[in-house]
N, C-alpha and C positions, 0 to 999 in steps of 0.2 A: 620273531616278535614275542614280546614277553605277553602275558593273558591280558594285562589290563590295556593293552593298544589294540588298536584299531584304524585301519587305514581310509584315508578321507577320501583322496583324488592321487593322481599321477602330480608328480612335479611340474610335469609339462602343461597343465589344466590352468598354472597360476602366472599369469604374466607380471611382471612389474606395478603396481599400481593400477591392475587390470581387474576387469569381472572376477568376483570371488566365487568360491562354490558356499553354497550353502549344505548342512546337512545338521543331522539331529543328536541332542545328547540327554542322556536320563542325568536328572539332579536331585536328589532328595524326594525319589520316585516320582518324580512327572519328567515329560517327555519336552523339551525345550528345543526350539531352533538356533541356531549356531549357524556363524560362516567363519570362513579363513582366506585372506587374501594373502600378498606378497607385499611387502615393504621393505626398503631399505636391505634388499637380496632374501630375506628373509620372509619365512610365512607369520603371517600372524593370526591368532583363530580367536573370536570372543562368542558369547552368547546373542545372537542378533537382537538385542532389546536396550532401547534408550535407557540412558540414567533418568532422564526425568521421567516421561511416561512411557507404561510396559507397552512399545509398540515396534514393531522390527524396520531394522533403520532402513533398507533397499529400498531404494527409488522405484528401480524394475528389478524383478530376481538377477539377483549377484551384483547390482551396481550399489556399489559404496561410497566410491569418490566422490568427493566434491568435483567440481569442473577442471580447479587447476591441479587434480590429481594430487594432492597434499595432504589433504583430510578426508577424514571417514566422516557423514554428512547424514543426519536422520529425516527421512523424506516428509515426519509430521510436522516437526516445527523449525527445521534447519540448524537442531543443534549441532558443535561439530567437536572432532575426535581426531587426538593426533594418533594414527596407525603405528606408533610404534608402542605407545604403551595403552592404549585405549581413554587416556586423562581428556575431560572435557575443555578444548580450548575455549567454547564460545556458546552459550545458550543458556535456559535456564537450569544446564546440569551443572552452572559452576560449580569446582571441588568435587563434581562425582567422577567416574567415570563409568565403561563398560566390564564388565565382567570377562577378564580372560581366561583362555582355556589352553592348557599346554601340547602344544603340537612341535614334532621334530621332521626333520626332511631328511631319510633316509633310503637309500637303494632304490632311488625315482622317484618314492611316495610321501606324501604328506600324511604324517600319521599322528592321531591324536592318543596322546597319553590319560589314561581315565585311571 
């Protein structure tokens, strides 16, 4: 692994449109929360914080989905997020979206490129 990765979870930790992990990443020296689930085969990781308000989207720690597992869903105001690119389909983030963060899945791991 080159210096600026770092490894999130095992491959096996991220189901389909399942519980995501959450975990932490420095931005412009503060310490922010982040998660990464799996979509569309793929992981996908953002900074856990609503475009409209700075509040972290999980329902219960690691639930993202919406009900019909489709969308990523903010437990404040039920803004909602299409998981492949973070674009807000539906609340008052229209036109924003979430803040992604580049993660790749290699040798079992979910690993985030900083």
């Amino acid at each position: 692994m080159a210096e600026a990765e770092r490894v999130i979870c095992a491959s096996a930790e991220l189901e389909e449109a399942g519980t995501g992990v959450r975990f932490e990443v420095t931005r412009h020296g503060a310490v922010e929360p982040a998660f990464v689930v799996r979509y569309g085969g793929l992981p996908r990781a953002y900074l856990n914080r609503c475009a409209h308000v700075p509040t972290e989207l999980d329902w219960q720690p690691g639930e993202f989905f919406d009900m019909t597992k489709t969308l990523l869903i903010c437990s404040m105001h039920g803004a909602q997020y299409y998981p492949e690119n973070g674009r807000c389909y539906l609340g008052p983030c229209r036109n924003g979206g979430l803040v992604p963060l580049q993660v790749v899945e290699r040798d079992g791991n979910i690993i985030l490129q900083e």
